[in-house]
C-alpha positions as CSV (number, residue, x, y, z in Angstrom):
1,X,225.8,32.5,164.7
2,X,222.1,33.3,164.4
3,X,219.3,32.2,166.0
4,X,215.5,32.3,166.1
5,X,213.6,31.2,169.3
6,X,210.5,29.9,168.9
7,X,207.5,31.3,170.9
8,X,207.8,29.0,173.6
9,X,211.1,29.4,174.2
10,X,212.1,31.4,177.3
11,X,214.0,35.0,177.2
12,X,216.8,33.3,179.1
13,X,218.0,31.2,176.6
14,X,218.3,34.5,173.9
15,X,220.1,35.9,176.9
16,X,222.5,33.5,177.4
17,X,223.3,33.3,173.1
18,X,223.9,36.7,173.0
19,X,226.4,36.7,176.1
20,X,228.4,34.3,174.8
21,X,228.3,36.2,171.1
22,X,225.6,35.5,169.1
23,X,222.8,37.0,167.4
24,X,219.5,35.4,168.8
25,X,215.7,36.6,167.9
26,X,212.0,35.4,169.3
27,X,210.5,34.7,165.9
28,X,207.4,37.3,167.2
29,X,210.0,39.4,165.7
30,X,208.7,38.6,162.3
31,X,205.2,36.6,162.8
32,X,202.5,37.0,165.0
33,X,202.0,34.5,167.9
34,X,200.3,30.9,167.2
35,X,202.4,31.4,163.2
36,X,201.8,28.0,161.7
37,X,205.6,25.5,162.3
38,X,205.8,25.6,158.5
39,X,206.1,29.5,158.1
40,X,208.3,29.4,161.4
41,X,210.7,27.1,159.8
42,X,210.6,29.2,156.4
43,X,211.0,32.1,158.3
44,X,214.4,30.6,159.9
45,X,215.6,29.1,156.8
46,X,215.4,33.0,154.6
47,X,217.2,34.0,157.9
48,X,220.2,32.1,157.9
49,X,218.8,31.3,161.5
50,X,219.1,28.4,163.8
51,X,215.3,27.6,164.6
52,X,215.7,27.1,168.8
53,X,212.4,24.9,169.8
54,X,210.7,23.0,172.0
55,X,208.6,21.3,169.5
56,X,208.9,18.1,168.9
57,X,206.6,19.0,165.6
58,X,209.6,20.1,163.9
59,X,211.0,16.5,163.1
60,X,207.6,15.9,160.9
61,X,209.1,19.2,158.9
62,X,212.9,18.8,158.8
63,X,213.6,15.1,159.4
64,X,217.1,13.5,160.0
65,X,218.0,12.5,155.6
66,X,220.6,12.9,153.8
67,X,220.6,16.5,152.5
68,X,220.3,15.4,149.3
69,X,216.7,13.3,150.0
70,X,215.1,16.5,150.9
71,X,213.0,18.7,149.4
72,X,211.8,21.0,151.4
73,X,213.6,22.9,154.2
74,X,216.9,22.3,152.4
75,X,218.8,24.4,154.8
76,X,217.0,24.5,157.9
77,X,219.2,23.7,161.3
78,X,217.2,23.8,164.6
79,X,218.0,22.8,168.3
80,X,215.3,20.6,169.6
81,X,215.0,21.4,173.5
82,X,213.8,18.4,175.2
83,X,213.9,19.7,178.5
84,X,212.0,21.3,181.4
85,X,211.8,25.5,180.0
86,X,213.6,26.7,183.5
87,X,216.3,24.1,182.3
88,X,216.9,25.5,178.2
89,X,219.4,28.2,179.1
90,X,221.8,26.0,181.2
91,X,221.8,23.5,179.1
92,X,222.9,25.0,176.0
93,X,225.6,27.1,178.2
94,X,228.6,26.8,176.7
């Protein structure tokens, strides 16, 4: 799988996707820092990407609907982090 961290995510948590197999990218790869949530999620989507965030933001952008309801961000997938940064790479260990 791919992912793209966003820029608050820590290092670790790239780390840890790779070791276990996957591809994963800090989305200052491809914007500059402060890069508005709407041309992060853009950029993720082109990417084939799993957007990896701690911003709760994100839900205003790609709500929970039925794929079918949406109309923009068709194919977005993210991982919402919702806890402390030290935290993120253990609990997405596999």
């Amino acid at each position: 799988m791919r992912f793209i961290l966003d820029e608050n995510v820590p290092v670790s948590v790239g780390s840890m996707l790779e070791s276990n197999g996957h591809k994963a990218e800090s989305i200052r790869v491809y914007l500059p820092s402060g890069a508005a949530d709407p041309i992060v999620a853009t950029i993720s989507e082109q990417n084939d990407a799993i957007l990896v965030s701690f911003d709760g933001d994100f839900e205003k952008i790609a709500p929970r609907v039925p794929k079918g309801s949406r109309k923009r961000f068709k194919k977005l997938c993210r991982i919402w982090l919702q806890c402390r940064e030290h935290q993120a790479a253990a609990r997405l260990q596999v």
